[in-house]
N, C-alpha and C positions, 0 to 999 in steps of 0.2 A: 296315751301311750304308756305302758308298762314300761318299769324300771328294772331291770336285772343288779342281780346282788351285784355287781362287779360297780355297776355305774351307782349303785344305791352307797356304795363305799365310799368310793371316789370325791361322789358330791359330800359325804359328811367329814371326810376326810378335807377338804376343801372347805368347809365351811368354820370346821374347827380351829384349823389355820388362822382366821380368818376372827376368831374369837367370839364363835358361837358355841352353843351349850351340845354336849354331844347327842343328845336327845332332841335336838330342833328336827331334823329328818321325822321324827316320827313323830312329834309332838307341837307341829307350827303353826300358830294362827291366821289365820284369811288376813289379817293387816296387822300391818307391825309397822313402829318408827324406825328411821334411817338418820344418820348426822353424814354430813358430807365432810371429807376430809382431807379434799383437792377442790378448790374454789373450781367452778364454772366459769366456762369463759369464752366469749363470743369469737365472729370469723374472724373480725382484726386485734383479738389476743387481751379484750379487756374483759377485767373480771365483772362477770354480771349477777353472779352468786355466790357469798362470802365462803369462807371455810366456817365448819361449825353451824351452820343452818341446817335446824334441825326440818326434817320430812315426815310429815305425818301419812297414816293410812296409806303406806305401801303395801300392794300385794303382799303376803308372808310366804309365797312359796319357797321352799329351798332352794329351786331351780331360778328364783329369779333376783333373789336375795344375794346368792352365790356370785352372776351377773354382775349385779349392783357390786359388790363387793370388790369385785377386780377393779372398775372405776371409782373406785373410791369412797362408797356410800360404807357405812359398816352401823351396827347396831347400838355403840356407844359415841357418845362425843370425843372432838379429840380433846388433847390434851400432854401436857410435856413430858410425861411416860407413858406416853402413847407407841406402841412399838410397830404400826403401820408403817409402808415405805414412803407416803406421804407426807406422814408425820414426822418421822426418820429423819428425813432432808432438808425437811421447814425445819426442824429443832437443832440440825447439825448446821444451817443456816445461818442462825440466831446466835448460835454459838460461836462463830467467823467475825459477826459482827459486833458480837458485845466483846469480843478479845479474849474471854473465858479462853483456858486452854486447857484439853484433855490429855492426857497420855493417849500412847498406841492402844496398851491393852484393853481401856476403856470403851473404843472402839469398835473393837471384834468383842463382842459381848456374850451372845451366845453359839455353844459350840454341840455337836452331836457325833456320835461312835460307832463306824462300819460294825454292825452284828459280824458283817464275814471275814473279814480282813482286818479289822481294826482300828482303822485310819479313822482321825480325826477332823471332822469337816467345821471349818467356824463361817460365820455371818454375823452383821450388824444384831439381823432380828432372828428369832425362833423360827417364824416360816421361812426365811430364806438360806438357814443351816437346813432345815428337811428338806425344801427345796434343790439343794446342793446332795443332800444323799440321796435322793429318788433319781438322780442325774447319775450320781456316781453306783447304784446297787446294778443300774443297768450295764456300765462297764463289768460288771463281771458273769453277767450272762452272754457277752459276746466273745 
């Protein structure tokens, strides 16, 4: 199947997100390693595969990489500036429990700037401020 620019975007646009190099689309090898960064876990809810178990010789497509990426496989291991949403909520977790306590502002971390309007959209993470504007640029074609 042929890819049209549109969807050839889309996917690198999504992958970048996702903290691949913006040149993986055209430059990816047949295998590549994966780290998991949401443990596995079976029908009655036990973990059967840790967080951080690295995966050797995955496909390297972008299209299946991308896949992988939604559930949680991504190209680096985690780690506690790991800004995944997996990551995100194990580390905001940890922090509940050792009693650390954050301010609000530390919170909402990063933030991104309507080109058309103005308006300032914030999220925990990077992808989920663009997240938040590709939601909101649609508000203003309607």
């Amino acid at each position: 199947m042929v890819m049209t620019t549109k969807e050839r975007t889309e996917l690198r646009s999504e992958l970048v997100s996702q903290g691949y190099a913006w040149e993986y689309v055209d430059e990816w090898q047949p295998k590549t390693t994966l780290y998991l960064h949401r443990a596995k876990k079976n029908q009655v809810g036990e973990e059967v595969i840790p967080v951080g178990t690295k995966i050797s010789g995955v496909p390297g497509n972008p299209d299946y990489v991308a896949r992988k990426a939604r559930i949680g496989m991504l190209p680096y291991p985690p780690s506690d500036t790991c800004e995944c949403r997996w990551c995100s909520v194990s580390n905001e977790r940890v922090d509940k429990v050792t009693g650390s306590e954050e301010t609000s502002d530390e919170e909402i971390s990063e933030s991104v700037t309507c080109p058309d309007c103005g308006e300032v959209l914030s999220a925990l993470t990077k992808p989920g401020a663009l997240s938040k504007m590709r939601v909101h640029l649609k508000t203003h074609s309607a």
